[in-house]
C-alpha positions in Angstrom: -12.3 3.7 -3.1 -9.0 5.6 -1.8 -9.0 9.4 -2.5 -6.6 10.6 -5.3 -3.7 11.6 -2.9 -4.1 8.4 -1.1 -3.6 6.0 -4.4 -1.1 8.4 -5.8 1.2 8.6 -3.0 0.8 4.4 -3.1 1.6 4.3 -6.3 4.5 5.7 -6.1 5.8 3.6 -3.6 5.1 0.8 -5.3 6.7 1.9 -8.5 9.5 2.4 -6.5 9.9 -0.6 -4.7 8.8 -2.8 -7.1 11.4 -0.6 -9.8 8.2 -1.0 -12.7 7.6 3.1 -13.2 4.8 1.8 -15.5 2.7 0.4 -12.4 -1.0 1.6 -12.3 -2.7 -0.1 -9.2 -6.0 -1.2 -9.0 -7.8 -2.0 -6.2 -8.9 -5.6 -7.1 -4.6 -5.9 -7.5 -3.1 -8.4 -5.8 0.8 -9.8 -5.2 -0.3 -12.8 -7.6 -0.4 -10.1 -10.6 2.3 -8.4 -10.4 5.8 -9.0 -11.1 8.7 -8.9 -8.0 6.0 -8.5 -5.3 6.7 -11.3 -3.3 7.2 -11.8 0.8 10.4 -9.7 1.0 8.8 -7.1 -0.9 5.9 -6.7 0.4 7.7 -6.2 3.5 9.0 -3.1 2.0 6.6 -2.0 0.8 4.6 -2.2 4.1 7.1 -0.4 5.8 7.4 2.4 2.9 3.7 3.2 3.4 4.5 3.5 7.0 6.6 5.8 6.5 5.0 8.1 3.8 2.1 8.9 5.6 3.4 8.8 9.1 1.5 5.7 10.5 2.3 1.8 12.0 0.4 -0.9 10.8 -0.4 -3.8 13.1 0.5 -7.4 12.1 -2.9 -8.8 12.0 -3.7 -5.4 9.6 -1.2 -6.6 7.5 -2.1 -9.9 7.3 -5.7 -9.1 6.6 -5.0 -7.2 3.5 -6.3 -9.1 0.5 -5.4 -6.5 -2.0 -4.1 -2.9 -3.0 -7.9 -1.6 -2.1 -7.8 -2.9 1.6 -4.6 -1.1 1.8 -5.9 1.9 0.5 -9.1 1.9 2.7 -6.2 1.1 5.9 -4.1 3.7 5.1 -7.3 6.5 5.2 -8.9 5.2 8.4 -5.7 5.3 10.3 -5.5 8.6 8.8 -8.2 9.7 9.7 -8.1 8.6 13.3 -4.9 9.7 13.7 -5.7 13.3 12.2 -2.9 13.3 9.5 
């Protein structure tokens, strides 16, 4: 499971992009279950966690992700090995 600041700082992106403030991932989530996250989306919202925390995602990464969890667990490895 993602630490706190991880998940929070997600969240918020997600909110955002997907304009639902009332958004509470989980990391079982997938596109299927929520509402507006479809291909373009989830472009954006690729590239918005890019940007938050500083990092570039590969396209096989991407395309490996099966849900908000593997996300989460990508974002803090590439954190970690990258320091920030």
């Amino acid at each position: 499971m993602a630490n706190a600041d991880t998940h929070q700082r997600i969240e918020v992106i997600f909110r955002d992009i997907l304009d639902d403030e009332t958004l509470v991932l989980r990391p079982e989530m997938t596109a299927g279950e929520v509402e507006n996250w479809d291909s373009i989306s989830h472009i954006d919202l690729m590239v918005g966690v890019e940007r938050e925390f500083g990092l570039r995602f590969t396209t096989a990464e991407v395309a490996g992700l099966k849900n908000v969890g593997d996300l989460e667990a990508l974002v803090e490895k590439k954190r970690a090995a990258s320091g920030k």
